[in-house]
C-alpha positions as CSV (number, residue, x, y, z in Angstrom):
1,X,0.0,0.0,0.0
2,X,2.8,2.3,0.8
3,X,4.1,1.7,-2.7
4,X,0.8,2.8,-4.1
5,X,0.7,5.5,-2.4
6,X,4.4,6.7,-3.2
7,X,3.8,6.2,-7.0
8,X,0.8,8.2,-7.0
9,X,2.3,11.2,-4.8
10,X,4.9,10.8,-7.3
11,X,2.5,10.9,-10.6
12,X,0.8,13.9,-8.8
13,X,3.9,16.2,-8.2
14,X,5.3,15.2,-11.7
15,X,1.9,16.2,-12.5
16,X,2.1,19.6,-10.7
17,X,5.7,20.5,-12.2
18,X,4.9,19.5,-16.3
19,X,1.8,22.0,-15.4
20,X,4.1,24.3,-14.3
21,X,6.6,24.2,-16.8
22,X,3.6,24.3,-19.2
23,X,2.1,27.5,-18.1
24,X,5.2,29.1,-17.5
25,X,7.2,28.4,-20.2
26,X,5.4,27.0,-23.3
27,X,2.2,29.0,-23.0
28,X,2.8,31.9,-22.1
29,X,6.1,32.3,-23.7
30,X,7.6,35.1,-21.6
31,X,11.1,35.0,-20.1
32,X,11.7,36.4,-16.8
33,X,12.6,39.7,-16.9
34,X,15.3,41.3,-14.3
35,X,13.7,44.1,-12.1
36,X,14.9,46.7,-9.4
37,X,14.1,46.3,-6.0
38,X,12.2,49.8,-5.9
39,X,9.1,49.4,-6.6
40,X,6.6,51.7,-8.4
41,X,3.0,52.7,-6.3
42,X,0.3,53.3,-8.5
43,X,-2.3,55.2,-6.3
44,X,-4.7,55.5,-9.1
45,X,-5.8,53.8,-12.2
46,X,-8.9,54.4,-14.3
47,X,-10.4,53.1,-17.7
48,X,-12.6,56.0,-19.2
49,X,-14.0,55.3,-22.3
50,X,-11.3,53.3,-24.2
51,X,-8.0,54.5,-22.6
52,X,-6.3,53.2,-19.6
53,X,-4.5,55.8,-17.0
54,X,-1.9,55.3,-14.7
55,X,-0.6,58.0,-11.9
56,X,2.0,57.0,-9.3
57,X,5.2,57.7,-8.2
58,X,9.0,56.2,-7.2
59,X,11.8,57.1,-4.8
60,X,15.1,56.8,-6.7
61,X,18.7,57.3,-5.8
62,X,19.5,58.4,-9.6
63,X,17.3,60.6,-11.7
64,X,19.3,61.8,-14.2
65,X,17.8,59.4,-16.4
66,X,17.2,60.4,-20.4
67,X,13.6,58.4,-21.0
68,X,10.9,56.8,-19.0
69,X,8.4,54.8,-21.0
70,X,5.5,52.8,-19.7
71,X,6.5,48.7,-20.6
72,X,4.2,46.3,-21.6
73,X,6.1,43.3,-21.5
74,X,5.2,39.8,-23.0
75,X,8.4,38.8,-24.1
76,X,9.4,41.8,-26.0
77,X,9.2,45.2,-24.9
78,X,6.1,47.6,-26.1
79,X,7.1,51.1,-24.8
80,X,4.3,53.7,-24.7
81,X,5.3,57.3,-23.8
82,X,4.7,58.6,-20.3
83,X,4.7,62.2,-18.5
84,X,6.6,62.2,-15.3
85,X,7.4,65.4,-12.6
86,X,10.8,65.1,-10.5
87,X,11.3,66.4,-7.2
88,X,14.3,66.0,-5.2
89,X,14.5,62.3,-5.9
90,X,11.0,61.3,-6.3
91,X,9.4,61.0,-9.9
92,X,5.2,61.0,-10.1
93,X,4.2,59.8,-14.0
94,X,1.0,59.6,-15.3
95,X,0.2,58.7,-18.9
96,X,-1.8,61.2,-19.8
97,X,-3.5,64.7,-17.8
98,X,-6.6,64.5,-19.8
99,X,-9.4,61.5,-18.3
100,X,-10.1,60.4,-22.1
101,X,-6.6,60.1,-23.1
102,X,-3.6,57.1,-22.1
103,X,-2.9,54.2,-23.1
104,X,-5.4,53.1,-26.2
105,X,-7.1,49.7,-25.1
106,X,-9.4,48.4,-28.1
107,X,-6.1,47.1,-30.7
108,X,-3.9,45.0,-28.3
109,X,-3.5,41.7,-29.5
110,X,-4.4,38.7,-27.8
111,X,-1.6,38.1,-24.8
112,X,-0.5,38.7,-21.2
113,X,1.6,41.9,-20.9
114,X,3.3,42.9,-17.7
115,X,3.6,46.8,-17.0
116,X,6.6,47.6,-15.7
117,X,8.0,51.5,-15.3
118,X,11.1,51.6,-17.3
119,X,13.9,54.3,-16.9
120,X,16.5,54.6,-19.3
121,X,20.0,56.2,-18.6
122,X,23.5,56.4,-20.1
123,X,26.0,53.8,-20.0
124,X,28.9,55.7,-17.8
125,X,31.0,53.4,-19.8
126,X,29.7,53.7,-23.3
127,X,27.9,56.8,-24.1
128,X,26.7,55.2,-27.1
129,X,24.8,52.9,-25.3
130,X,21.4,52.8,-23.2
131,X,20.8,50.8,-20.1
132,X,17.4,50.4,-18.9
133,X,15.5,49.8,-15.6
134,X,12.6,48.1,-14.4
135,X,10.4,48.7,-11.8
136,X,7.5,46.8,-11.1
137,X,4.0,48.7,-10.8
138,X,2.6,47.9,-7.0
139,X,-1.3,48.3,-7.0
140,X,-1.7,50.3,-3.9
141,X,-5.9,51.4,-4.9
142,X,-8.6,49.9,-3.9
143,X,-9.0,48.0,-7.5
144,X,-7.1,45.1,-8.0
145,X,-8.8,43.8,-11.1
146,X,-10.6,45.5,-13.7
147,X,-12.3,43.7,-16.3
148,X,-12.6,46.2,-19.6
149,X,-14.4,45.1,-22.9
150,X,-13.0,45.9,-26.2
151,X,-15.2,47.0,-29.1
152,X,-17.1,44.5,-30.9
153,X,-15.1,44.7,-33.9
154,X,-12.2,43.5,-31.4
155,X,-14.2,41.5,-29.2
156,X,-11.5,41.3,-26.2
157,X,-12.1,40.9,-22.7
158,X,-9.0,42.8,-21.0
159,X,-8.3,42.0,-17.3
160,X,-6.4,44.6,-15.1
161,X,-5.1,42.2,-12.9
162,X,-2.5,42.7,-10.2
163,X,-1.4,39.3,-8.9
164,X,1.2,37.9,-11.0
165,X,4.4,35.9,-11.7
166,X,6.5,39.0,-11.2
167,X,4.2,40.2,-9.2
168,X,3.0,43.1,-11.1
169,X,0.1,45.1,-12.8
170,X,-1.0,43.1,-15.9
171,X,-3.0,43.3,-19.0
172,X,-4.2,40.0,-19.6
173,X,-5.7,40.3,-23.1
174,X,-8.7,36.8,-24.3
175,X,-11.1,36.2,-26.1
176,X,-14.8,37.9,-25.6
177,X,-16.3,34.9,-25.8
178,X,-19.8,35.9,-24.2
179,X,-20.5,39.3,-26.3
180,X,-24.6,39.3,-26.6
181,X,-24.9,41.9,-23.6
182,X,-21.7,43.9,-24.4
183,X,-22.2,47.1,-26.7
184,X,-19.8,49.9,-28.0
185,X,-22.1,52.8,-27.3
186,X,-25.6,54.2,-25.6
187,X,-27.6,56.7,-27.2
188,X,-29.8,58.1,-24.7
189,X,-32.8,59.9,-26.2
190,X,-33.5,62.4,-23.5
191,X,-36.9,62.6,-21.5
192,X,-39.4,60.2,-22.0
193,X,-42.8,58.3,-20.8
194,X,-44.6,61.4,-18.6
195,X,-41.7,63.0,-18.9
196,X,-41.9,65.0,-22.1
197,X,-39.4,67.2,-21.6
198,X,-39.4,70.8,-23.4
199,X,-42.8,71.4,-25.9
200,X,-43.3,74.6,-28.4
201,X,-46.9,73.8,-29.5
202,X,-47.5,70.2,-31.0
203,X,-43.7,69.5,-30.4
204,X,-42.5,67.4,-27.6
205,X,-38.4,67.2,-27.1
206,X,-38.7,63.2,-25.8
207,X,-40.0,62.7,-29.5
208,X,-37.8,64.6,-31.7
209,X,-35.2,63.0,-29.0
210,X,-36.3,59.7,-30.1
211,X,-36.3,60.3,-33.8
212,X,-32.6,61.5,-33.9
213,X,-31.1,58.8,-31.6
214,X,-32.7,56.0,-33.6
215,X,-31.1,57.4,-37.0
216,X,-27.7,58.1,-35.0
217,X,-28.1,54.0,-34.0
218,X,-28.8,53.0,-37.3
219,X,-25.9,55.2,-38.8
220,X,-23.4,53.4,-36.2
221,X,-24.4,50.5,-36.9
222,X,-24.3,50.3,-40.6
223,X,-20.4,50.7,-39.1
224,X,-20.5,47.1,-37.1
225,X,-20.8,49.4,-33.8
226,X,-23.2,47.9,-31.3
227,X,-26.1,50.3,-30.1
228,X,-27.8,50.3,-26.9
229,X,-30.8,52.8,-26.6
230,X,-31.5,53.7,-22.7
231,X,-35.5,54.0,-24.0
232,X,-37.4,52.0,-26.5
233,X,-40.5,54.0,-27.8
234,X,-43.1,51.3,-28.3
235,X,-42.0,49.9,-24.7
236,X,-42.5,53.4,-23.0
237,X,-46.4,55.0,-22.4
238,X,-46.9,58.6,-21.5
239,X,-48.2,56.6,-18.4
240,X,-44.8,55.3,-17.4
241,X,-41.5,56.6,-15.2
242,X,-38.7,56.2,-16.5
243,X,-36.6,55.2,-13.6
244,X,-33.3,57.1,-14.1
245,X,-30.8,54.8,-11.0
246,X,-31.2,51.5,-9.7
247,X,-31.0,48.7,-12.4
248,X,-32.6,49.3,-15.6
249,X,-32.1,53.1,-14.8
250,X,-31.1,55.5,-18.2
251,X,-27.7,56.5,-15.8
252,X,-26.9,52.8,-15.3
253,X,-27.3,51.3,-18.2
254,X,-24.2,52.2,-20.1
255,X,-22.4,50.9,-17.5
256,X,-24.5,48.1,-17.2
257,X,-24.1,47.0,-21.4
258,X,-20.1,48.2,-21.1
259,X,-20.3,50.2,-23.4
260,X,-17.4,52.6,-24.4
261,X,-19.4,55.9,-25.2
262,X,-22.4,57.6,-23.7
263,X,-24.5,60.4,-25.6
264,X,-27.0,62.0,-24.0
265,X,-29.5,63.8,-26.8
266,X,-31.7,66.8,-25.5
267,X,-33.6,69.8,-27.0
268,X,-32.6,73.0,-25.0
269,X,-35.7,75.5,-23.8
270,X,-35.5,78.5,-22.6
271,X,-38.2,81.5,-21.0
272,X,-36.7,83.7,-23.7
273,X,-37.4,83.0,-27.5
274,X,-33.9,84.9,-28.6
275,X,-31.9,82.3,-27.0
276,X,-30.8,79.5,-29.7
277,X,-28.3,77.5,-31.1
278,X,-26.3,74.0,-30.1
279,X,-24.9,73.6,-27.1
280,X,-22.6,69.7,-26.3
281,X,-21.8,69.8,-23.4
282,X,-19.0,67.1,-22.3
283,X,-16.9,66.3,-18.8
284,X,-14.2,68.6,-17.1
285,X,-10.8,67.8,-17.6
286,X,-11.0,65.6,-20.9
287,X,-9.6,66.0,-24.6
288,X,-12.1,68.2,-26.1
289,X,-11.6,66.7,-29.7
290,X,-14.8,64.5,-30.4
291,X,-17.1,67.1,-28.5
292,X,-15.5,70.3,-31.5
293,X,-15.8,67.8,-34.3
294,X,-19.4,67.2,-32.9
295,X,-20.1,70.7,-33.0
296,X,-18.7,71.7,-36.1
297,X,-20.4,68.5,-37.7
298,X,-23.7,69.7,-36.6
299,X,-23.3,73.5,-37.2
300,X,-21.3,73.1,-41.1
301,X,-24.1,70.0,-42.3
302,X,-27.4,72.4,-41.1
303,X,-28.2,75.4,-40.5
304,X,-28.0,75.5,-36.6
305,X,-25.4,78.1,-35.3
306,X,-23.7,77.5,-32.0
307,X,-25.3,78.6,-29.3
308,X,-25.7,82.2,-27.8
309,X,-25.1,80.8,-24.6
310,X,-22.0,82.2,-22.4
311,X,-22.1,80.7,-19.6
312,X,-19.0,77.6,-19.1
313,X,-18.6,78.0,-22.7
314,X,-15.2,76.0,-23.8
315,X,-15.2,77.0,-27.4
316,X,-18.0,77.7,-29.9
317,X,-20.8,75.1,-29.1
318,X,-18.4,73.2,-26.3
319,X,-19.5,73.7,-22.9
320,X,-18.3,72.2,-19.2
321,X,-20.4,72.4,-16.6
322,X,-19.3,70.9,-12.9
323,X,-21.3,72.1,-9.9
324,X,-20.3,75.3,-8.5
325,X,-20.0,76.6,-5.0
326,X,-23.9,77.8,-5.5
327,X,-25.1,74.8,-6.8
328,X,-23.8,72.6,-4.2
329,X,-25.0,75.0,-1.3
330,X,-28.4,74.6,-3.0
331,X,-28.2,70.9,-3.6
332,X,-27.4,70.1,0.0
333,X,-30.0,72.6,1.4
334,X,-32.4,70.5,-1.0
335,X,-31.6,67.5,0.4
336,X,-31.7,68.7,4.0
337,X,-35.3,70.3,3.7
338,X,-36.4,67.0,2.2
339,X,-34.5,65.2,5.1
340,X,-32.6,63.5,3.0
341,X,-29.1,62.6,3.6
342,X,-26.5,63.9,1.7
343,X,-24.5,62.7,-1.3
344,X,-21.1,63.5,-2.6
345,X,-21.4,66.3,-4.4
346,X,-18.3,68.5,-5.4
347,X,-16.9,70.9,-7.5
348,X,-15.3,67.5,-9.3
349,X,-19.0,66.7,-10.2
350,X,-20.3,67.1,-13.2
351,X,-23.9,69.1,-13.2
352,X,-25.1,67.0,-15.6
353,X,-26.2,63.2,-14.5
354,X,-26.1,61.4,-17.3
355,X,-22.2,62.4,-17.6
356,X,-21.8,62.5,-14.0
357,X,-23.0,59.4,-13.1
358,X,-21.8,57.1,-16.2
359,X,-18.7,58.3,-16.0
360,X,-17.9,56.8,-12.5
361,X,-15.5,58.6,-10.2
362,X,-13.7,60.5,-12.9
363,X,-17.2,62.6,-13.6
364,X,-17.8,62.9,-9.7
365,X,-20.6,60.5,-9.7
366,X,-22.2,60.9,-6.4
367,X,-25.6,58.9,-6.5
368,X,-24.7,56.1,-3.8
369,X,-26.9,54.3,-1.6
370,X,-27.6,57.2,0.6
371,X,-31.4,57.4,-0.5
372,X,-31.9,54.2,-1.9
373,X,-35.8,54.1,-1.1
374,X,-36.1,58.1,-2.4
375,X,-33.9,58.6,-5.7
376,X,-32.6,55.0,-6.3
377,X,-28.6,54.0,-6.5
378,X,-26.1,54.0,-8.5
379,X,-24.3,51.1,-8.5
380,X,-21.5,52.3,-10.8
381,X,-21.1,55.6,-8.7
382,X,-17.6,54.5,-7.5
383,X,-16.5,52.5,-10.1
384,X,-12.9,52.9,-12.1
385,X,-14.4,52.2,-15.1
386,X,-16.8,54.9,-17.1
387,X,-17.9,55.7,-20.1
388,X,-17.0,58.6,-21.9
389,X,-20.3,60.7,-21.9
390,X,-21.2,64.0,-24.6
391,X,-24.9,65.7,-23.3
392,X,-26.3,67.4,-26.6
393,X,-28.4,70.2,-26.7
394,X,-29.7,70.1,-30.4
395,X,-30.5,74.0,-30.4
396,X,-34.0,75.3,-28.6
397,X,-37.5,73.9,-29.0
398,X,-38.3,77.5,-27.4
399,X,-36.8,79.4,-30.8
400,X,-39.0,79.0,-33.7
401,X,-35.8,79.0,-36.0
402,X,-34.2,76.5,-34.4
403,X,-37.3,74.0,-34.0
404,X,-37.7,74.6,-37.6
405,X,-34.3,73.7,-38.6
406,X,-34.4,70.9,-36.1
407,X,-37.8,69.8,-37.9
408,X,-36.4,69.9,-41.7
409,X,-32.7,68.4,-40.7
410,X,-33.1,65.1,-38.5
411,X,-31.2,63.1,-41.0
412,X,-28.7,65.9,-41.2
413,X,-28.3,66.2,-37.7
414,X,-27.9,62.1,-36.6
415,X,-25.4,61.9,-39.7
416,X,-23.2,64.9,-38.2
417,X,-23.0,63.4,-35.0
418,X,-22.7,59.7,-36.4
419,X,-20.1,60.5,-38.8
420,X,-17.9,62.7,-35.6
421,X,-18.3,59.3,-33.3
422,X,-16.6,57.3,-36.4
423,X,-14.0,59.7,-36.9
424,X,-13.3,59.9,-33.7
425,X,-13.2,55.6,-33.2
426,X,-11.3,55.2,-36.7
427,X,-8.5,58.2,-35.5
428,X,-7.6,55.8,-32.5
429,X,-7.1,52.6,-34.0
């Protein structure tokens, strides 16, 4: 019996070792790399819309190195370009300053790359040539894996994970292999059910709303992009609520689908009829590229001007609206003469929730479980993955020349916008 027994704890370790050498060497194909001691903290990583962002920092004893690149490592090195501030002897880099911008996601190829911080310096010895350093990337947030979906075209599943061979921070790169409920972008056709939003005579803004974002879906997807509408006309009465939180909820649902993109389509109204023109309104601290090409789109292809509007006005029909010192004195005193408790709104907030709260922590989201039973939750509201979210106000129902326009130019108007969401997707690839 002992003999047994010895043979088969022998079978099982030989077992354990060929698996071993299997997945460590044949697999995954990836020699061991040699690393510094140091190690690199990362005390913040996000995924916001299709890019990946890295901040953190390192204590060196030498910083008069000439590069420092961001390594994706699976066997061979894949440098991407990094920013990095030195004081005294501690570097903090970040890939990009901008929440929309970093390290592209969606065209990796299949594989498992380790990120490593590499600096490059002078040999003291040879001046014609470069010796580099690695540093491994220590997780030190909250999120120690991150699952991100590429775009359908790709169809990847991309896992941030942070408990490796080396150990470090990882991009491990499948197949998507389960794709029905994952889409590229949400179109959210503003108002809806009771809610009609703005009306100038037999005009409601939830229709015209709903008009425009089915053409922009239909546009994107003659592309191969997958659509997800937050509404679906025939499935909405002027009976029913349309529950904005919670699951289901217009703010969630982008989030909910993975998408990549979130556009929020509205008709502006105001008390004064001289008041007219677009208006996109888009997060704080983001590349303001698609939202310009947006508005230029829109305002070249019809005849709607950019908006007369002043107020947080970026650039002609670009606007950035987080919640001012005001707004969140008002907000709180709203929740405290309602007895409600407060949530966490900021000046990093956006104003507007269907950025703020698809967009995660990077918008400010703030819609947590405080009120559950009152306004609904968020269950995205601290998450480090968002989409990146565009509110358009598609001129004013309340000026008779822009409702007109808006009337005569539907077609005009989803094609602007569809053909600014491709340019923008096609630039990055």
């Amino acid at each position: 019996m002992k003999k047994i027994l010895g043979i088969i704890l022998t079978l099982v370790i030989l077992a354990c070792l060929g698996y071993f050498i299997y997945t460590n060497y044949f697999e995954n194909k990836i020699a061991v790399k040699e690393v510094e001691t140091e190690k690199v903290s990362v005390n913040e990583y996000y995924i916001y819309g299709n890019h990946l962002n890295l901040k953190g920092s390192l204590e060196v004893t030498d910083k008069n190195y000439e590069d420092i690149k961001l390594t994706l490592y699976n066997g061979e090195d894949k440098d991407i370009d990094i920013k990095a501030d030195v004081e005294d002897n501690k570097i903090t880099f970040y890939l990009s300053e901008t929440i929309n911008e970093g390290l592209y996601l969606d065209n990796l190829e299949k594989g498992k790359y380790y990120l490593f911080l590499k600096l490059i310096y002078k040999d003291p010895e040879d001046k014609e040539k470069d010796i580099s350093k690695y540093y491994i990337l220590k997780n030190d947030t909250e999120y120690k894996d991150t699952t991100y979906y590429t775009l359908s075209k790709y169809n990847n599943k991309i896992v941030v994970n942070s408990n490796n061979d080396y150990p470090t921070m990882a991009l491990d790169i499948t197949e998507n292999k389960n794709n029905n409920d994952i889409y590229d972008i949400t179109i959210d056709p503003g108002h809806g059910g009771m809610d009609s939003g703005g009306v100038s005579g037999d005009y409601q803004e939830s229709k015209l709303t709903m008009e425009i974002s089915k053409k922009i879906k239909i546009n994107l997807e003659k592309q191969g992009l997958k659509v997800k509408l937050t509404r679906e006309e025939e499935k909405l009465t002027t009976n029913d609520v349309l529950d904005e939180y919670n699951k289901g909820g217009r703010a969630v649902i982008s989030n909910e689908v993975k998408s990549k993109y979130t556009f929020s389509i509205h008709i502006n109204k105001n008390t004064s009829k001289k008041v007219h023109g677009l208006e996109v309104y888009t997060p704080a601290n983001v590349n303001y590229d698609l939202a310009k090409s947006i508005a230029e789109n829109i305002t070249t292809q019809t005849e709607l001007s950019p908006s007369t509007n002043r107020l947080f006005k970026v650039s002609d029909g670009v606007y950035t609206h987080n919640f001012t010192d005001s707004e969140i004195a008002s907000s709180l005193k709203g929740y405290e003469d309602k007895g409600y408790k407060a949530y966490n709104v900021t000046k990093n907030s956006n104003y507007l929730y269907m950025i703020r709260e698809t967009g995660g922590y990077m918008t400010g989201a703030y819609v947590d479980d405080s009120n559950p039973e009152k306004v609904g939750v968020n269950p995205y509201y601290n998450s480090n993955i968002g989409n990146e979210a565009y509110l358009l106000e598609i001129g004013y129902i309340s000026n008779s020349s822009d409702l007109e326009i808006i009337l005569n130019s539907e077609d005009k108007i989803a094609k602007a916008i569809s053909d600014a969401i491709i340019k923008e997707i096609e630039l990055q690839v």
